[in-house]
Structures are given as C-alpha cells and as structure tokens.
BALOBA-1460 file (C-alpha; in Angstrom, 3 decimals):
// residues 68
<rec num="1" residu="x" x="60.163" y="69.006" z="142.934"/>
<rec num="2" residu="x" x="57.422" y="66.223" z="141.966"/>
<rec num="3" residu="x" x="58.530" y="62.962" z="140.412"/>
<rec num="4" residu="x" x="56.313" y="60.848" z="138.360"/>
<rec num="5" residu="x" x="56.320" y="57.177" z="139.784"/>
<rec num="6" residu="x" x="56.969" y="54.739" z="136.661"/>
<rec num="7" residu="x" x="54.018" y="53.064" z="135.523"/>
<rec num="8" residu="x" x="52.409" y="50.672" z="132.758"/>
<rec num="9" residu="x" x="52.617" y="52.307" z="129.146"/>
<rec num="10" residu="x" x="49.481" y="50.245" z="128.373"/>
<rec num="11" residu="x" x="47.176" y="50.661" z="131.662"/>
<rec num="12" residu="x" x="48.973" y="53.282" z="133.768"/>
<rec num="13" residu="x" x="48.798" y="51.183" z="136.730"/>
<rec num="14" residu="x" x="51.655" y="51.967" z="139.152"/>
<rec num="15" residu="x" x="54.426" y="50.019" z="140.663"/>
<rec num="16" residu="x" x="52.062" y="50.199" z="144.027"/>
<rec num="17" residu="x" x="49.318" y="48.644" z="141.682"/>
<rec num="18" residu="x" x="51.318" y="45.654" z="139.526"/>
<rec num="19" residu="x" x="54.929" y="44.634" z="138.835"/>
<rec num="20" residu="x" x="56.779" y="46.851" z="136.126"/>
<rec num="21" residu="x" x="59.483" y="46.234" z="133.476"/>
<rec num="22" residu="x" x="61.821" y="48.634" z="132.633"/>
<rec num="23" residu="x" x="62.165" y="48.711" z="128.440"/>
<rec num="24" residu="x" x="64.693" y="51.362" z="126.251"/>
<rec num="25" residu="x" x="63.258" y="52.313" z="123.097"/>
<rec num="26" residu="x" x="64.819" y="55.412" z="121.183"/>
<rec num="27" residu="x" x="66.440" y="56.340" z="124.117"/>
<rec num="28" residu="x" x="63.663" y="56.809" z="126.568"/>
<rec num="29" residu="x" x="62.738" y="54.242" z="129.033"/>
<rec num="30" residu="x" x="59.163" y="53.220" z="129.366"/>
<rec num="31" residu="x" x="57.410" y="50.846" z="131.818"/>
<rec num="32" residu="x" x="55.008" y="47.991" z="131.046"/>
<rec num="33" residu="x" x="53.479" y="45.064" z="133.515"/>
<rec num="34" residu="x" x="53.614" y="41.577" z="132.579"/>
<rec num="35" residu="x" x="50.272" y="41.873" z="131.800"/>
<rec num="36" residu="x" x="50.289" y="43.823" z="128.951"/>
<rec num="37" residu="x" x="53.665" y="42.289" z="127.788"/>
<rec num="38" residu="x" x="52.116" y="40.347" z="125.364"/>
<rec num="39" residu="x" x="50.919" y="43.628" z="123.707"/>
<rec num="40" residu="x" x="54.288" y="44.523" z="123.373"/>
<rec num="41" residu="x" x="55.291" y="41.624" z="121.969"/>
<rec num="42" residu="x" x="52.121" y="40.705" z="119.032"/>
<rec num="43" residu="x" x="49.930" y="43.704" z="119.510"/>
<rec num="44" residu="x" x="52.014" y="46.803" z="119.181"/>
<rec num="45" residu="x" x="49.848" y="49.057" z="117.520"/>
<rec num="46" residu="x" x="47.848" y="48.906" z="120.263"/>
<rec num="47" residu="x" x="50.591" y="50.928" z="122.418"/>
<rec num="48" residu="x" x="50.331" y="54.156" z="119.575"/>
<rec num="49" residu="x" x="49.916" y="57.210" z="121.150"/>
<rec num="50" residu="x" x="50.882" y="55.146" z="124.778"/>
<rec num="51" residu="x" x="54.400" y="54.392" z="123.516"/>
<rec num="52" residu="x" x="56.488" y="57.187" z="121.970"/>
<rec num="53" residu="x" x="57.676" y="55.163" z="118.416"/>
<rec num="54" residu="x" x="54.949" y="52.251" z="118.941"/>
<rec num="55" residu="x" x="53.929" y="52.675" z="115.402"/>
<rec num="56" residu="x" x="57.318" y="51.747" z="114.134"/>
<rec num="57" residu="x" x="56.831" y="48.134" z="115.948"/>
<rec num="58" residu="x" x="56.034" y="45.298" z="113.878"/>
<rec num="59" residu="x" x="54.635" y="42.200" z="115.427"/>
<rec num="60" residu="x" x="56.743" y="39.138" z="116.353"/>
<rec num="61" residu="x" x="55.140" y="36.722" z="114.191"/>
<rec num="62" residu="x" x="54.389" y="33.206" z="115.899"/>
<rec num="63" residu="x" x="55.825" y="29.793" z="115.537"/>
<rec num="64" residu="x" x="56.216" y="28.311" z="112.004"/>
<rec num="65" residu="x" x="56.819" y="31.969" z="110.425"/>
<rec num="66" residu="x" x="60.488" y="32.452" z="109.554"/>
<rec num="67" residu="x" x="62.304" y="35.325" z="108.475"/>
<rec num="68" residu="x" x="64.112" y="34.491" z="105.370"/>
C-alpha cells in the first residue's frame, strides 16, 4: 500500500521540505506551509485547480474594510 506524504496545496513541498498546516474545507483536509498562508488568506484564486473549492474563497479584505 503507498501513502501520499501531506504536502503544500500551493508549492507541493513536503513536510521533509517546510512546516505544514493541516486546514478542513468541504470535508477534505488539505495542507499548506506558512509560506503560502497568506495566499490562503488574500489571494485565493490563486489556489484554483490546487485547492478542491478554492474558487468559492473570497478574499479577507484588509484593515479599514468592514462588513456591514
């Protein structure tokens, strides 16, 4: 049996390679290094086609935007 070792959504590095989070999203777990975090975060359409559901992400918007 083979088991794919977690890595980055964004870069594919490994957990050999860079730290990894652990993130739920529709019920699947993905993996993503605090490098790319910020992606996650303000640039998630980047992550389409990386990210199964990334194109349902919206941005967080940055300070002085509120949500009325």
């Amino acid at each position: 049996m083979t088991t794919t070792q977690p890595q980055c959504a964004y870069c594919e590095r490994s957990s050999d390679q860079v730290p990894l989070m652990a993130l739920r999203y529709q019920g699947a777990e993905a993996w993503i290094c605090p490098q790319h975090l910020p992606i996650l975060i303000h640039k998630p359409a980047q992550l389409v086609g990386k990210l199964p559901g990334a194109e349902h992400l919206a941005p967080q918007k940055g300070p002085g935007h509120h949500h009325d």
